[in-house]
C-alpha positions in Angstrom: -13.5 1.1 23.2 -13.4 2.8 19.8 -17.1 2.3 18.2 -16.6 1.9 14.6 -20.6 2.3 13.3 -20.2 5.9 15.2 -16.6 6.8 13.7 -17.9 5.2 10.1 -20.9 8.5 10.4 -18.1 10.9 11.6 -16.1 10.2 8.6 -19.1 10.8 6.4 -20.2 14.0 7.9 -16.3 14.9 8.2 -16.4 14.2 4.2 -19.2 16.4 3.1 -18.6 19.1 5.4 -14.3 19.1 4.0 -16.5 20.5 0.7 -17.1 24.2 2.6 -13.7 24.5 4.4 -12.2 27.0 2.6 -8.2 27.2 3.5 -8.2 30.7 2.8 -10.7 31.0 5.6 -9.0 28.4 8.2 -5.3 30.8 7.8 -7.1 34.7 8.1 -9.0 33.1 11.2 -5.1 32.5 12.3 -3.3 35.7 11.0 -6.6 37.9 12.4 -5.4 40.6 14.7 -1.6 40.3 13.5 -0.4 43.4 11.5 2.7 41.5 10.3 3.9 37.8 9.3 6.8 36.4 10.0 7.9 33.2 8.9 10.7 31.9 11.6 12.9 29.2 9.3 14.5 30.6 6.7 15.5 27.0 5.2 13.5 24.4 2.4 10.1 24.2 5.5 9.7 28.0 5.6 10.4 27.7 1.4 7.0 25.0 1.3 5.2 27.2 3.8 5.8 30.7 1.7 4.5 28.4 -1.1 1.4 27.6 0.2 0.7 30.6 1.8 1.2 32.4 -1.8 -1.3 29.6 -3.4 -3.5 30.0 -1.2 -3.7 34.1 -0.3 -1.3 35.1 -2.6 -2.7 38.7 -1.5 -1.0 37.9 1.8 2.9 38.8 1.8 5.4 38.0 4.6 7.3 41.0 6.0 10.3 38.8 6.6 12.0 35.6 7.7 13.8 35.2 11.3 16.5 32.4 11.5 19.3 31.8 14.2 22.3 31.7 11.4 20.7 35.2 9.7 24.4 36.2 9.7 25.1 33.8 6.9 21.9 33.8 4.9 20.7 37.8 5.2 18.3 37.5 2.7 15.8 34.9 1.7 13.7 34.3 -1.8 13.7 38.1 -2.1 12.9 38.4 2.0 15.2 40.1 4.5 16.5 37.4 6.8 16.8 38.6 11.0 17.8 36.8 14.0 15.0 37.2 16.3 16.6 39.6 18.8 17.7 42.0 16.0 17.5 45.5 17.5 15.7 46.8 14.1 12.8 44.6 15.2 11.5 47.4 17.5 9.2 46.6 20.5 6.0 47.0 18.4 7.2 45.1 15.0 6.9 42.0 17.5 4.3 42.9 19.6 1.9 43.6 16.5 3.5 40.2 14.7 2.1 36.5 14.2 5.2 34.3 13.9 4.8 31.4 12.0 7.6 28.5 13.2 8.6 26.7 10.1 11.2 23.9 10.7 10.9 20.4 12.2 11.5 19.8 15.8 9.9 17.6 18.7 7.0 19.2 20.9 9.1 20.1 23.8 11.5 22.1 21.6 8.6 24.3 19.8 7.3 24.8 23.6 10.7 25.9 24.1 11.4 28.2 21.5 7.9 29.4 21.7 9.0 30.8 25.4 11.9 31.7 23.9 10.2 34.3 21.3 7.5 35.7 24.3 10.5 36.7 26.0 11.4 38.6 23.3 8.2 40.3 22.5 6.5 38.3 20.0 3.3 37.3 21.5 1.5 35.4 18.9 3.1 32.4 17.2 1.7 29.2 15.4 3.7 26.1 14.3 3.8 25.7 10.6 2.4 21.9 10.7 -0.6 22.4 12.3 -1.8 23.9 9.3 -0.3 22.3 6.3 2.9 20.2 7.2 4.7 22.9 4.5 2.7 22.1 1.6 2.9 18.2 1.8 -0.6 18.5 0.5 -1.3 20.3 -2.2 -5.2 19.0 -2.4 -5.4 21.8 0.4 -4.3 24.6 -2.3 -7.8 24.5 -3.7 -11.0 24.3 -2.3 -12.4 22.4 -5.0 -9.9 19.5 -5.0 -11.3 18.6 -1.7 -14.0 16.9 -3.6 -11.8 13.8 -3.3 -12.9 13.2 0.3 -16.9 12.9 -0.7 -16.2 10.9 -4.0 -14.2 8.4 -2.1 -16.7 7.7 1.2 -17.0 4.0 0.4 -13.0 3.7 -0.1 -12.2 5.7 2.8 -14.8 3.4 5.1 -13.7 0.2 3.2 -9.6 1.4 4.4 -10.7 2.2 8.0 -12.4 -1.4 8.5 -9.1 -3.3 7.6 -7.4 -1.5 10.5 -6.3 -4.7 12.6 -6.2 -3.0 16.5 -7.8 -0.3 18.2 -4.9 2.5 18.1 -4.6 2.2 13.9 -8.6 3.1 13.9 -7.8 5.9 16.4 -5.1 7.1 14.2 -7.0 6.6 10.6 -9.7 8.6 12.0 -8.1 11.2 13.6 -5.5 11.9 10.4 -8.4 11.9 8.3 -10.1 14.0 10.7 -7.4 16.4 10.3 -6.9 16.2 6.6 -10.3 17.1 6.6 -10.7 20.0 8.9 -6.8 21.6 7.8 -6.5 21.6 11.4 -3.1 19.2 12.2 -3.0 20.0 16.1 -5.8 16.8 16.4 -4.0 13.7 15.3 -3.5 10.9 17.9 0.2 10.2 18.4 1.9 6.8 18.7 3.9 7.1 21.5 6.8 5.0 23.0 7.3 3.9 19.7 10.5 4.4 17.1 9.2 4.5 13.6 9.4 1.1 12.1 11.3 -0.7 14.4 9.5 -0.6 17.8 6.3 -0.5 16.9 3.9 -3.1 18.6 3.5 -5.0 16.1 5.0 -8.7 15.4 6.2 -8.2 12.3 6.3 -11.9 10.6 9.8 -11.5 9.2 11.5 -10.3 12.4 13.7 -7.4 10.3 16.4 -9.9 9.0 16.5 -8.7 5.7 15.5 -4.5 5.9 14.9 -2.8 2.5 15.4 0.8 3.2 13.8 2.6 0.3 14.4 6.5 0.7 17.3 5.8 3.3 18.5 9.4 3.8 21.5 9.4 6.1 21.0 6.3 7.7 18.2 7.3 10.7 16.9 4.3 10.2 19.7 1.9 9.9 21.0 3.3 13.3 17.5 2.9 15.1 17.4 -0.9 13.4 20.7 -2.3 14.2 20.2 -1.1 18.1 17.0 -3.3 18.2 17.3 -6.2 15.9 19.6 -8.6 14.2 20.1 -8.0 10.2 21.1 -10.3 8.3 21.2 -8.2 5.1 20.6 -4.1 4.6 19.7 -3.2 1.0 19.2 0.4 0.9 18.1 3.3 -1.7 19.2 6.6 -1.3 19.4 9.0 -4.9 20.7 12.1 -3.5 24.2 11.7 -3.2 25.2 14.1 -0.8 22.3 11.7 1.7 23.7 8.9 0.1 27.3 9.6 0.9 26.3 9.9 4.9 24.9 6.8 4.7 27.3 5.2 3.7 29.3 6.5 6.8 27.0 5.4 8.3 26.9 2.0 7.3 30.7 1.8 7.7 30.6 3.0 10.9 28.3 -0.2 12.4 29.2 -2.1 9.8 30.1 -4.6 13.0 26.2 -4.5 13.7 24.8 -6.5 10.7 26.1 -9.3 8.5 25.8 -7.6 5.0 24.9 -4.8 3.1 24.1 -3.7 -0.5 23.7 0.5 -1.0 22.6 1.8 -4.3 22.3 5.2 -5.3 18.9 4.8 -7.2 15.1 5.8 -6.9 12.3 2.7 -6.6 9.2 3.3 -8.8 6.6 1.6 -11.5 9.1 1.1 -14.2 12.8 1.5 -15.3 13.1 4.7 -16.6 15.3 8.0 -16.3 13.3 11.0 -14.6 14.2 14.3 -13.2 15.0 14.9 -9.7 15.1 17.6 -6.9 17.8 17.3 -4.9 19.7 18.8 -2.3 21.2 16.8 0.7 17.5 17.3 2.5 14.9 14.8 3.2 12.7 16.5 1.2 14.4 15.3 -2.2 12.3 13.9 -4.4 11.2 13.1 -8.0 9.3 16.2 -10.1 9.1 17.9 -13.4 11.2 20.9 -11.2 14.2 18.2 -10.2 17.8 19.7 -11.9 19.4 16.5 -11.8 18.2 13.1 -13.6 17.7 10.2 -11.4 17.3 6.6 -12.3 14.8 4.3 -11.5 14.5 0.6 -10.6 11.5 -1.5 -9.9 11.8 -3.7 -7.2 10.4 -6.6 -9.1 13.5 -6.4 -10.9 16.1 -6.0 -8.4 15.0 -8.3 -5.8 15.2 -11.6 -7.1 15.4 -14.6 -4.7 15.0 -12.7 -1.4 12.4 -13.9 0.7 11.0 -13.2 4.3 12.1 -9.3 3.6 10.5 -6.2 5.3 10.3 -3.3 3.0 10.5 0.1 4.2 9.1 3.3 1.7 9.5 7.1 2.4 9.9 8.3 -0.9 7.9 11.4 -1.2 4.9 10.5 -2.7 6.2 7.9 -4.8 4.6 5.4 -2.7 2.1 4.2 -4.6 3.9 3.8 -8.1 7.1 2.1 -6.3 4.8 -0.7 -5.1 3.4 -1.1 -8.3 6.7 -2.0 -9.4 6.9 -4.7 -6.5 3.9 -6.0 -7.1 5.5 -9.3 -8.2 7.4 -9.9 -4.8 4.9 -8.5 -2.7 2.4 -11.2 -4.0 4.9 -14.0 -4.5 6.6 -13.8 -0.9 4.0 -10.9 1.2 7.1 -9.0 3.1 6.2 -7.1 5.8 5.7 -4.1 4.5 6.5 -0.3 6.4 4.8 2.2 3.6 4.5 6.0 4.3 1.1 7.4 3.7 0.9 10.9 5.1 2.8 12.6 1.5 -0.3 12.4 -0.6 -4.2 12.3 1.4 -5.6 9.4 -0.8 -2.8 7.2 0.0 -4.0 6.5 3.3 -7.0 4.5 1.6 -5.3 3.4 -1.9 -2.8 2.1 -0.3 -3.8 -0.2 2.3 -7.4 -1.3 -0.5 -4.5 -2.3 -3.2 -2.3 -4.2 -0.8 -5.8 -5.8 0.4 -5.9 -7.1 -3.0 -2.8 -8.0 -4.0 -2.5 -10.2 -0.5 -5.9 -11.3 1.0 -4.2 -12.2 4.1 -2.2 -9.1 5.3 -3.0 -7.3 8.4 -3.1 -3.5 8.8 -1.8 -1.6 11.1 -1.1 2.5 11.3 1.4 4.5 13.1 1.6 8.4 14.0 5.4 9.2 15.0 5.4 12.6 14.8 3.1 16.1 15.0 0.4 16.5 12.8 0.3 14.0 10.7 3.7 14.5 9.2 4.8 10.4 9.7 2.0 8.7 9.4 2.9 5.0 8.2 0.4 1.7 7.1 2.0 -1.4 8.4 1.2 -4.6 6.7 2.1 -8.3 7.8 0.9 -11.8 7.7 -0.5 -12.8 11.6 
């Protein structure tokens, strides 16, 4: 059994000691003993990574990027681009290398290409997300952001105590754990369990009516429809290249639901115009850099009438002001709610202390789905 007085102490100490963690120290300990540094992934991940890297030793260059489709894409934000069994990559280029594997795959496929790259001579490598999660947290830029952890003890302890079950404490303290230590190889791990939909919880509303905010290509909507019975799918997807595959999607199991309403738009605090970064990934998102202009709905707004809803958000960091504009339906008709907290460190507490709030009788619950801490979601329902 998980003995909270002990784990409330642990997060203190974990808190005060965050202060003289230096990141710049945590990656040399890594790179130490590597003459070169390769980033394998030469795609939007290994883009994030170079970023943080630069931020944080911006001293420290790559020497290149190695990617399967090199053939296509030689070169790579001013890096040479090789597949990883180019001849010019002589015997002690790899040998004397540390390659860092930036790009998203499950833990037996890193394992996998891991024994791939031995076999080819490079003997050191390290997975991108167990030190950053390619820049998903940019309090981990600058030492003296980290201040956030100390300042906030009493949230941070208040968030962990409204964990409703054993496995969300576990997860809470081990994501904060690694948050605190920049070191993403501890998080516990939900396993046997599909992000949103098959997750051990009995959700009040029972998915008939699925608010997909940040829908992508319809991952979600093809893991729902296999398990439940919708009544009604009201998704938000603003980049249009996701938004037309969802659409596909949609049509394709369009026998697996009873209706469906797909809207091209970004959920937020208010109803306003903002720039966009786009690009077909899931990585698109709302920021000052965004080349395109994306509009904005609240919730509040849109969702008139609808009760006994479960609202989905993976929005980037957006979290937070997108259930500010729901704040009305959340406190009128408490949906279950299925909100990402692993894009910005603080939203694992503000999140879950609003909600508390706003609806006295919701339940917490968190989730891990993936390595590091990369889908960590807060579950809220009425028991």
């Amino acid at each position: 059994m998980i003995n909270g007085e002990k784990l409330h102490m642990e997060i203190e100490k974990l808190a005060y000691e965050a202060h003289n963690i230096n990141p710049a120290d945590v990656i040399n300990e890594h790179f130490k003993g590597s003459k070169n540094i390769i980033i394998y992934g030469a795609g939007n991940a290994g883009k994030l990574f170079l970023s943080f890297l630069s931020s944080v030793l911006p001293e420290n260059k790559i020497d290149c990027f190695l990617d399967r489709d090199a053939d296509k894409k030689p070169e790579y934000l001013g890096y040479p681009v090789y597949k990883p069994n180019d001849s010019r990559l002589n015997t002690d280029f790899r040998k004397e290398s540390l390659v860092i594997l930036a790009l998203i795959l499950q833990e037996d496929e890193y394992r996998a290409l891991q024994e791939q790259l031995h076999e080819m001579g490079y003997k050191k490598t390290f997975i991108a997300y167990y030190l950053n999660r390619y820049g998903l947290h940019p309090t981990l830029s600058e030492a003296k952001e980290r201040a956030i952890f100390s300042q906030n003890i009493e949230n941070i302890l208040a968030a962990f105590d409204l964990m409703a079950d054993e496995h969300s404490r576990n997860i809470f303290f081990s994501v904060f754990r690694a948050h605190a230590k920049i070191d993403y190889k501890l998080p516990v791990l939900s396993k046997d369990m599909t992000q949103y939909v098959d997750i051990g919880i009995p959700l009040r509303n029972n998915y008939k009516y699925f608010v997909d905010c940040g829908a992508y290509i319809g991952d979600t909507f093809i893991e729902l429809v296999k398990r439940h019975k919708v009544k009604k799918y009201i998704a938000f997807e603003p980049d249009l290249q996701s938004y037309e595959k969802l659409i596909h999607q949609v049509n394709v199991l369009r026998d697996k639901f009873e209706q469906s309403i797909l809207l091209p738009l970004c959920v937020g605090e208010k109803n306003e115009f903002l720039r966009f970064f786009a690009g077909g990934g899931g990585g698109s998102r709302l920021g000052e850099d965004g080349e395109e202009i994306a509009q904005i709905i609240r919730l509040d707004d849109l969702l008139w009438g609808y009760n006994k809803l479960l609202i989905k958000m993976d929005i980037e960091g957006s979290e937070m002001a997108a259930l500010i504009g729901a704040k009305r339906i959340i406190t009128e008709t408490k949906p279950d709610l299925a909100i990402c907290v692993y894009h910005k460190i603080s939203d694992m507490w503000r999140i879950p202390l609003m909600l508390k709030e706003w609806v006295p009788d919701y339940a917490f619950y968190m989730r891990n789905h993936f390595l590091g801490t990369y889908e960590t979601v807060l579950y809220a329902t009425i028991l």
